[in-house]
N, C-alpha and C positions, 0 to 999 in steps of 0.2 A: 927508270925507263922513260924517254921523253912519248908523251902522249900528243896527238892531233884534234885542233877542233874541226869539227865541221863548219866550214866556212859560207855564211850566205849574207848574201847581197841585196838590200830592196834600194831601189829606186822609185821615191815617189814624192807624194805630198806632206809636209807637215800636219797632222790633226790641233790644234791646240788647246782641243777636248780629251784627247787622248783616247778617244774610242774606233779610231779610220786610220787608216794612212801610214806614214814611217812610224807611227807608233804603236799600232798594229801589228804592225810587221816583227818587229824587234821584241813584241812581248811571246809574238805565236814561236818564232825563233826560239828566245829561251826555256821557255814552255816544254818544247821538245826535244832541248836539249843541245841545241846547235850555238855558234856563236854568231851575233847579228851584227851586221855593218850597213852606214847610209849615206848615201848620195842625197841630199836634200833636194829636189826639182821646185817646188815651192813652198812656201808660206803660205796655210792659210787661219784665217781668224772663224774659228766655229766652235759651235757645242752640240748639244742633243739638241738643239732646235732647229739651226741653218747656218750657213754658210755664209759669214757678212763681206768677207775680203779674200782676194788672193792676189801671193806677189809672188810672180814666177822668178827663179835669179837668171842671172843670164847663163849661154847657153856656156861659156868661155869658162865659169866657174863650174856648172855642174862638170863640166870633164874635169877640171883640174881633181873635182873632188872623185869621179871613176879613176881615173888616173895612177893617185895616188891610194889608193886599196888595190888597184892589181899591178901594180909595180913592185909593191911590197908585199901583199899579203896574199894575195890570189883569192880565189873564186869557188866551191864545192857547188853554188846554184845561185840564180839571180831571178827573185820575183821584179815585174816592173809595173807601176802603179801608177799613179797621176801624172800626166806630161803634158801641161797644160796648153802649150804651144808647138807648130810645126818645126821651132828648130831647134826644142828640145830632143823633141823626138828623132831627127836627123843626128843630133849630139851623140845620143845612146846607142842607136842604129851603129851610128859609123864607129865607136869605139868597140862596143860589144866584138863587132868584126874583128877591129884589128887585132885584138886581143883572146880571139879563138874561144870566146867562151861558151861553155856550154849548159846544158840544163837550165834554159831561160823561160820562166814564166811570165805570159803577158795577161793582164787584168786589164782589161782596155774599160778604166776607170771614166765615166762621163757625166753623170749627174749622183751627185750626195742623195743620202737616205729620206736629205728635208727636201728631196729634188732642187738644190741648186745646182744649176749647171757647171762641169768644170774643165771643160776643155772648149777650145775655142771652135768654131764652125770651119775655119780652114786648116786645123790640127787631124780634123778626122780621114782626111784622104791620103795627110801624113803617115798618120796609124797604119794605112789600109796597107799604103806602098811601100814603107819603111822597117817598120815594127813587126809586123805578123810574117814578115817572111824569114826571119831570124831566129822567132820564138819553136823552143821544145813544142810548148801547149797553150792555147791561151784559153782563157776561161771567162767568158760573157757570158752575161744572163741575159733572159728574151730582153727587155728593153733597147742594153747595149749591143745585140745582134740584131735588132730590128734596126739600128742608124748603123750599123757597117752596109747592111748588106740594102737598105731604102727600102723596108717594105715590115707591116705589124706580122708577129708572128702571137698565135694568138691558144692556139691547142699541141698538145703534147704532140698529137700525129705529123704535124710540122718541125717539128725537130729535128726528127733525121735529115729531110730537104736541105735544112736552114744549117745545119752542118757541114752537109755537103758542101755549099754554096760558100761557105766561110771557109771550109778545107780548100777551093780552086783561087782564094782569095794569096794564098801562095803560103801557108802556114803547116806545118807539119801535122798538127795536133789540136784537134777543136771538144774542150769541156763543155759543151751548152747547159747553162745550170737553168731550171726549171721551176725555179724558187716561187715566180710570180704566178705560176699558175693556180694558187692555190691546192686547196684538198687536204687530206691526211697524212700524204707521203711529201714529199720533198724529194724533187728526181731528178736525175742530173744523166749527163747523154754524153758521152763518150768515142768520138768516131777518128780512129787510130789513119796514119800515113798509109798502113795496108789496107785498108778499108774496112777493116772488123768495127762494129759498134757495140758497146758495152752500155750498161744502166747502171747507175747506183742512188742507190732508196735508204731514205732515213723516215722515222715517222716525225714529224711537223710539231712544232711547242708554238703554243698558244701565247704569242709574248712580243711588246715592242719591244724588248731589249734585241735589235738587230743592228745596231748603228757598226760599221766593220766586220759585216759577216763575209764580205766576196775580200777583202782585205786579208783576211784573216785566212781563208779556204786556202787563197792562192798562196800565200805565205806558207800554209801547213805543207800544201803540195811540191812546194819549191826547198821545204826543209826536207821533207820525205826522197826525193829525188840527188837532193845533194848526199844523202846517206847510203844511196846507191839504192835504192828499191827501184825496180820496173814502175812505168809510168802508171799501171794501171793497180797496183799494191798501192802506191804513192796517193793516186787519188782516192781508194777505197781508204786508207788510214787518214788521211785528210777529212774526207767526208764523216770519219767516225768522232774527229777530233771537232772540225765546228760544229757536229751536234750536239757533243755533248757540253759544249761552251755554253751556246742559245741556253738547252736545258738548264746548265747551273747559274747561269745569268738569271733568266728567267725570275727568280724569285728577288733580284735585288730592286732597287731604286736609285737613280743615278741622274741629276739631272732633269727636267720638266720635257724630254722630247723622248727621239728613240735610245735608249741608254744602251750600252756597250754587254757585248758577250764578255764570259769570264773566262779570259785565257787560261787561267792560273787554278783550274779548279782539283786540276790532282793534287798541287800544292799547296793549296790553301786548306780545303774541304777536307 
């Protein structure tokens, strides 16, 4: 009997730490059980500590390399992750289209965990106008939704506002994760194309092993969704799966900065 994989697509940055980026993506993939494919947008030279280099390719190669995955292989879901310049972003924008794809997760990726910057100041109006009107869901945390929309979002009660205000930004499906507000919980805000708002709560690990956690979430959600779960199953299992990543990371040591969740911890453990 020939069997099918679940086919998923990230589009992002190289980690060369291995804890962020297309490597993240391709571990929470297998993880789950899907098969992983990538589009390299760029290069960068990092570890647990910062981010010392990034070398975007050009825009002409990242499509060759969309391209040639859905010409031949097609597509079940595409997370999209670092796009360091506006014509990258234009690159994937105008492909995605022409290619009809669907169940597209956008991680509008902008500064690393050591807070280095990684998109360029004229990429993000790209983002705004290009990128979020294509995407299923995208999934920002306060920080990266306080530069879409020019203004600090600071308390949970602002959430739904800030949602809103990223849903009329022309995007179907807004995740606002909730990560930086501290507390006990970990709470993530969910405000659907119909306008229903959902929440979903984890309890909080005490641990810097977070280097790849919005990496890793948006991956889970993009493998969840190419499986065929409803957006909002997709995100509850997602949200169950980088918890318990943080947790089982938690206890390792990797590196001298913020070290990596453990994708692999049903497997391993």
């Amino acid at each position: 009997m020939i069997k099918h994989y679940t086919r998923l697509l990230t589009i992002a940055g190289s980690d060369s730490g291995g804890g962020a980026g297309i490597q993240a993506d391709l571990k929470t993939f297998s993880a789950l059980g899907a098969f992983g494919m990538s589009a390299i947008a760029a290069l960068t030279a990092q570890n647990t500590l910062a981010v010392t280099a990034i070398h975007p390719v050009p825009p002409d190669f990242l499509q060759k390399q969309l391209e040639a995955v859905l010409d031949d292989i097609g597509v079940d879901a595409v997370k999209i992750g670092m796009l360091a310049t506006p014509e990258l972003i234009g690159v994937v924008a105008e492909t995605l289209t022409r290619y009809q794809v669907s169940n597209v997760v956008v991680d509008p990726v902008m500064v690393a965990k050591s807070g280095d910057k990684l998109l360029q100041d004229n990429a993000i109006e790209a983002l705004r106008t290009k990128l979020l009107p294509i995407a299923t869901v995208i999934t920002p945390n306060l920080p990266e939704a306080s530069v879409l929309l020019g203004r600090k979002i600071h308390l949970e009660q602002e959430m739904l506002q800030a949602a809103k205000d990223l849903q009329a930004l022309g995007t179907k499906n807004v995740l606002l994760k909730g990560g930086h507000l501290g507390g006990n919980k970990s709470s993530d805000l969910l405000l659907t194309e119909q306008g229903k708002s959902l929440w979903f709560e984890a309890d909080r690990t005490d641990t810097k092993n977070t280097h790849g956690t919005g990496c890793t979430y948006s991956s889970a959600i993009a493998t969840f969704l190419g499986k065929g779960y409803t957006l909002e199953n997709a995100i509850a299992s997602a949200k169950q799966y980088i918890s318990d990543a943080i947790r089982f990371g938690a206890c390792y040591e990797l590196g001298h900065g913020h070290g990596p969740v453990h994708h692999f911890f049903k497997q391993w453990e």
